[in-house]
C-alpha positions, 0 to 999 in steps of 0.5 A: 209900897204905901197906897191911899185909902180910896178918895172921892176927888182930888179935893178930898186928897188936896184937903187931907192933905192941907188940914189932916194930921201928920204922921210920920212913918219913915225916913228916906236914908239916902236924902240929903235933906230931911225926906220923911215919909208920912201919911196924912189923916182925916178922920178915915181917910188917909192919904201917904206923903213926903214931909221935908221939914225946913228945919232939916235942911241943909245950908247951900252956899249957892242958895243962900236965901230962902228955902229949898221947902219954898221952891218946891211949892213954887215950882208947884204953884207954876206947873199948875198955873201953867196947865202942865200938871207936872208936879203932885199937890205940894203945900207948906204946911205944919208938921211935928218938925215944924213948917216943911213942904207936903207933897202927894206920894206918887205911886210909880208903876214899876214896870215902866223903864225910867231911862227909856222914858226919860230919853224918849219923845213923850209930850210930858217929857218935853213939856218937863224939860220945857217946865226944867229950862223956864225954872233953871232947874239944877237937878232933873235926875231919872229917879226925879220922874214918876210915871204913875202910868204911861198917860200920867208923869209927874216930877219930883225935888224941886229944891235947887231951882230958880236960881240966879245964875243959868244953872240948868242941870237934867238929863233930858236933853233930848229937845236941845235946840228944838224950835218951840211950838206956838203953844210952848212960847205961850206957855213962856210968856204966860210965866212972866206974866205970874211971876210976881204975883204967885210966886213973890211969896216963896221966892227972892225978888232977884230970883223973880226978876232972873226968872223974867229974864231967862224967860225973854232969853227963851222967848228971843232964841225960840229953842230949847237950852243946849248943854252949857260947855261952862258948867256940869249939864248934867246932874251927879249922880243921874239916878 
């Protein structure tokens, strides 16, 4: 698999990424959205990435404002502010198909099973499915999961999140009515209190005042989402 050129900081990475020249190497086939491969270039350094160009996105009649491009860098924008750090750099940015999302390529280590994980008691896996019930994440599927190592874990497509109605969609529900610690309900409250301002720009305003809404239901039942009996809890295929 594509590796990077060795970076001196994660600012190095972040600024390639922002300002280096966008070349495209592939496709990903199987997306069912445009997902290219590219890699960013910044005099030497260079570093791989997955460029979703918005002009290669398809309609969905169930998200019919925005874009899938916007969520994902909203989705970014909370796990950083959050402090979980549970998704790699993502920005929107030009590309030679236009404005899309720009994400970090994370190299998985391979030797790690992604179902053992996923169903395992992991603190990153709870604080995934914690991060997945307070976006209504509608798709956490194992392939969704990048252990870059046992200690690092990060998560990946976050198109199809923030959605009006509870939609939530995932393979981890390990934690399903778990009582939240102190730490996780801060977490909760922490995410209504941005909600506005970071993420008005890339989301409707519907979808922010359902967002604080699912947060207060949250906060009110004090445990992880059980599995909905109206709606599919789990995404299709899971892999």
């Amino acid at each position: 698999m594509p590796t990077s050129k060795r970076l001196s900081s994660l600012s190095d990475v972040r600024n390639v990424i922002a300002t280096g020249e966008l070349n495209v190497e592939g496709r990903f086939v199987d997306a069912s959205n445009a997902t290219l491969f590219a890699k960013c270039v910044l005099g030497e350094m260079e570093i791989p990435v997955i460029y979703k160009p918005i002009a290669g996105e398809r309609p969905l009649w169930d998200f019919p404002d925005g874009n899938l491009a916007g969520r994902e860098v909203a989705s970014y924008l909370l796990s950083e502010e959050l402090g979980v750090h549970l998704i790699p750099f993502t920005i929107l940015r030009e590309g030679p198909f236009g404005p899309g999302m720009v994400q970090e390529w994370i190299e998985i280590d391979e030797e790690i099973d992604i179902v053992e994980l996923a169903q395992g008691k992991h603190p990153s896996i709870r604080s995934m499915a914690l991060f997945d019930a307070i976006i209504n994440n509608t798709d956490r599927k194992y392939g969704h999961i990048l252990p870059k190592s046992s200690d690092e874990i990060y998560g990946c497509d976050h198109g199809v999140t923030f959605h009006e109605d509870p939609k939530l969609r995932t393979v981890l529900w390990q934690f399903a009515s778990e009582s939240f610690s102190e730490n996780e309900k801060q977490l909760i409250q922490k995410a209504s209190q941005v909600a506005d301002s970071l993420l008005g720009e890339y989301i409707t305003e519907r979808e922010i005042e359902a967002l604080k809404d699912r947060l207060q239901g949250l906060l009110a039942d004090g445990t992880f989402p059980e599995p909905s009996e109206d709606w599919p809890s789990i995404p299709w295929p899971p892999f």
